[in-house]
N, C-alpha and C positions, 0 to 999 in steps of 0.2 A: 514591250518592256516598260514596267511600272517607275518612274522618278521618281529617287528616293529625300533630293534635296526638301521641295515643299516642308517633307515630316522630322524635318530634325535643324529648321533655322531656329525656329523658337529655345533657344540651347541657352543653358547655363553655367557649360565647361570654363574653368579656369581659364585667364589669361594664361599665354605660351608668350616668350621671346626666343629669338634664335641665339646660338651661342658659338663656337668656333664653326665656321663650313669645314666638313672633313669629307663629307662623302656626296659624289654625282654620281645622282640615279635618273636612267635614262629608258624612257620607252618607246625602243626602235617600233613600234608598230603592234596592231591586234592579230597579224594574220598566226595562227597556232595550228596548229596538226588535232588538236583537240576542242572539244565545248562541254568544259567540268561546272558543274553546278554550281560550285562556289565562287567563280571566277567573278571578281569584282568587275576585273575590264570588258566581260562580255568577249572576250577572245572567240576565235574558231578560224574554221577551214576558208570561211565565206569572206573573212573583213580585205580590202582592201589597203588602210591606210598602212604607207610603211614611212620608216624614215627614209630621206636620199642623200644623195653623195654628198650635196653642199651645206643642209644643215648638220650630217655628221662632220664635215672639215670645222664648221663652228662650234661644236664639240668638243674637238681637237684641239681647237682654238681657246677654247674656256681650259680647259687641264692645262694648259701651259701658262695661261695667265695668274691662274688661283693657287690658293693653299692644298686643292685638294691634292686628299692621299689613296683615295679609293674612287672606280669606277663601277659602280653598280649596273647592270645590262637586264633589260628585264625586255616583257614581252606582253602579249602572246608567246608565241616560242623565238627566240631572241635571234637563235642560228638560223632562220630560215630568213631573216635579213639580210641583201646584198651587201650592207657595210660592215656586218659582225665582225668579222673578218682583219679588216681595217683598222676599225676602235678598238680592236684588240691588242694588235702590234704597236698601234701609236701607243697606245696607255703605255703599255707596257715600255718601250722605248724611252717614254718621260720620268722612268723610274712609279707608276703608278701602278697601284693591285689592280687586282680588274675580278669581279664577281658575276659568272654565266649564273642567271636564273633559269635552271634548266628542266626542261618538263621529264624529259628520260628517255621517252619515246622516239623524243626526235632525234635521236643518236641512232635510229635504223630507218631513218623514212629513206626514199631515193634521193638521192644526191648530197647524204649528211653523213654517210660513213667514214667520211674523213675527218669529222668534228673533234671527236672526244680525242684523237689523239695532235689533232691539233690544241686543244688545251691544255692537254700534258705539255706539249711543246713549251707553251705561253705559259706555264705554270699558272693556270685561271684557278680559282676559287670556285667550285661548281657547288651549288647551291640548289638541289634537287628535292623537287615533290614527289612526295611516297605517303599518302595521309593515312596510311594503315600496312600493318605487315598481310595482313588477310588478302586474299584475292578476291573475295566477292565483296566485303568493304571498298577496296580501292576501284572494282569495274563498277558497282552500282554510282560512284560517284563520276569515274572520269572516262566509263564505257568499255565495252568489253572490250577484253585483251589486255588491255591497256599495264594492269598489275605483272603479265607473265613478259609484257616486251622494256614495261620498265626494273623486272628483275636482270634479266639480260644487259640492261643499259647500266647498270650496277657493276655486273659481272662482267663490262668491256671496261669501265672505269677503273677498277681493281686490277685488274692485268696493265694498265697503262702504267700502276704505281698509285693511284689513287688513293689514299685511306691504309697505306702500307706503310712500316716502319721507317723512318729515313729518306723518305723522299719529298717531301713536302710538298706534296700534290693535298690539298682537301677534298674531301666530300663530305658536306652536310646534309642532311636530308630535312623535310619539311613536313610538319605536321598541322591540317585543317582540320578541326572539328565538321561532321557529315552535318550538321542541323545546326540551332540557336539555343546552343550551350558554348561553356567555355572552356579552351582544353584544359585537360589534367594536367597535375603537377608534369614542368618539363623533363627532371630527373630523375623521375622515377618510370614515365615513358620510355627514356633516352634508354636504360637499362633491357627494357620489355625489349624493344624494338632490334637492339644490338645481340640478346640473346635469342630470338624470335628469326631474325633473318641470319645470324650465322648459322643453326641450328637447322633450319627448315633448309635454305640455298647457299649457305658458304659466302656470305658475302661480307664486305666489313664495309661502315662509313665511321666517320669522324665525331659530328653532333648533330643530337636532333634539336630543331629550332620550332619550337610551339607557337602557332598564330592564329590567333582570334581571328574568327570571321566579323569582318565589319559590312552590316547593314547598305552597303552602298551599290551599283552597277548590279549582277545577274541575282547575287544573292540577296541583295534587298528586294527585287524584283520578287524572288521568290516568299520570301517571308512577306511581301504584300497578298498575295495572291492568296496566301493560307490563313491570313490572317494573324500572322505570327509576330507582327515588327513592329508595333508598341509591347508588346511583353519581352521580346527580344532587346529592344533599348533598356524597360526595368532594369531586365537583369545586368545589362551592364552598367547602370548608372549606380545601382544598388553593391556593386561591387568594387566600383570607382575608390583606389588608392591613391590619394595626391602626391607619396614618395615617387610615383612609378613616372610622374610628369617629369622630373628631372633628365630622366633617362631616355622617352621618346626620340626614334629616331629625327623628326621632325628639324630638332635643334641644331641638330648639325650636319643636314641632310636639304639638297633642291632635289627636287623630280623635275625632267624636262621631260616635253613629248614626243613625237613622233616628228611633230613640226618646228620643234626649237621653243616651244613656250615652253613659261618656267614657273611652280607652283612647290608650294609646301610641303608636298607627299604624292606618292602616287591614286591615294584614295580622295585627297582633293583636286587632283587633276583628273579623277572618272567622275567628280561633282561641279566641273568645271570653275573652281574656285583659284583664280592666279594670283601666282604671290604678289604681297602688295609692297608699296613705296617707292620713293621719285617721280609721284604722280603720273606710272603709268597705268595705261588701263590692265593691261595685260603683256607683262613684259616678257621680252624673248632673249635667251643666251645671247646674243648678238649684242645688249642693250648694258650686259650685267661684265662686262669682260673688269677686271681690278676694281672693281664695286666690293667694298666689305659687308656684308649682310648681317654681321652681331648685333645684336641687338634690335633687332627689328623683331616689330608684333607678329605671330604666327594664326593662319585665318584657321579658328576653328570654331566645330559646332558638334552635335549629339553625339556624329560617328566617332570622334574621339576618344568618347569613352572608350570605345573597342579597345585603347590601346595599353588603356589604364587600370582595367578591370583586370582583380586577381593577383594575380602571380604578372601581370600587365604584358604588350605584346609589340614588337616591332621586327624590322628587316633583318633582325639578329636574332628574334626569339624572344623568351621570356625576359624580365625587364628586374624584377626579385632577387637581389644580391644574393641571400641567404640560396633561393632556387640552385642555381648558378655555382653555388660551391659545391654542392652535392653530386654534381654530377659525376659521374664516372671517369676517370684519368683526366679531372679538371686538377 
């Protein structure tokens, strides 16, 4: 695995500050059910690191102390954590959302068929990768099968109430560009996709969320190896929008890890970059409990273009106001 840090310190991205905290995003661990080519964190079947009981109770602990109003659960595959489970009911308990980043798959592995209708329960925000309606699109990226068992994982969510009238269960789906291009307009995807997958398998979701592949963990790895990741940063630098900085999840977003440290995103936490200030070196949720973080400088460098370029891209999707209205039943 090629470092992608060295090739993107020399950076001339815009200062960032942070601005209200609204959202903790947390990465219970890399173990996944899958190894997609894109996969910033380097996920799969192989990783060990998880989170455990006692950094998730400080977790638990930070939601109650802070402003936040959203949990964000990410992963590798988030469910195959012993504490999903847990940081589920508390969030939820504390009056907080809670957002499953969910691969799709893992809703049939052994021992997770009781998931999805566990999040109907919790009313979770399921937040699901589909990078293509195509079936050989979606296995040449994230391996065979994988498109016809996350159709199915679809079609258990939709019967739970998912993405059905009046119930307000969500299902969003996710969309990665396969190479180092930038996705296409979100709106008019969101359209393709929702008439493409009712049409072909009967299935509904809610919105599609367009995200830029950023340069960093397995996908910059890859675009080393080809030779691709100085023309890849051009084009993002070259399409770099300074309106879309406003709007960066970054702003009012922590990423914590597996182990309770705490960074500015999850793609500075796979470049190992910890949020900064109160002179620590690398501080831990333990450190930040009723600490206000506004206004503080945000560490960035190259790969942030990723977020800014275009129609621009974060843990919600396209970043483009105008994108954003066009959407269908927006």
């Amino acid at each position: 695995m090629r470092a992608s840090l060295p090739l993107i310190q020399n950076s001339d991205f815009p200062p960032l500050q942070r601005a209200q905290l609204d959202t903790l995003q947390i990465n219970v661990g890399y173990l996944c059910n899958q190894s997609c080519t894109h996969c910033h964190v380097n996920a799969g079947p192989t990783r060990k690191e998880q989170m455990t009981q006692g950094t998730a109770s400080l977790v638990i602990d930070y939601l109650r102390s802070s402003s936040v109003r959203t949990l964000d659960i990410t992963g590798g595959a988030p469910e195959l954590n012993s504490q999903f489970e847990r940081l589920v009911t508390s969030a939820r308990t504390l009056g907080v959302d809670v957002i499953d980043r969910c691969n799709l798959t893992v809703l049939s592995e052994p021992g997770c068929e009781g998931v999805a209708a566990f999040l109907a329960e919790n009313a979770v925000r399921v937040v699901a990768s589909l990078p293509c309606y195509l079936e050989d699109n979606v296995d040449l990226q994230r391996g065979t099968g994988v498109f016809a068992r996350s159709i199915e994982g679809i079609r258990r969510l939709n019967a739970l109430g998912y993405a059905q009238p009046g119930t307000g269960l969500t299902l969003d789906l996710v969309y990665n560009p396969q190479g180092p291009v930038l996705p296409p307009p979100q709106a008019a995807l969101e359209q393709d996709y929702k008439r493409e997958l009712a049409s072909r398998y009967g299935i509904a979701f809610d919105h599609l969320l367009t995200l830029a592949n950023l340069p960093v963990g397995r996908f910059g790895s890859v675009l080393q190896s080809k030779g691709q990741f100085e023309d890849y940063l051009r084009l993002l630098k070259g399409a770099h929008r300074q309106e879309n900085a406003a709007s960066v999840m970054c702003r009012s977003l922590i990423s914590v890890d597996w182990q309770g440290y705490v960074y500015d995103c999850d793609f500075n936490q796979m470049l190992d970059l910890p949020l900064q200030g109160d002179g620590l070196q690398r501080p831990h949720v333990s450190q930040l409990m009723d600490v206000d973080l506004a206004g503080r400088s945000i560490r960035v460098l190259d790969h942030c273009y990723g977020c800014t370029a275009g129609q621009g891209s974060s843990c919600g999707g396209a970043l483009d106001g105008a994108a954003l209205d066009q959407r269908v039943g927006a």
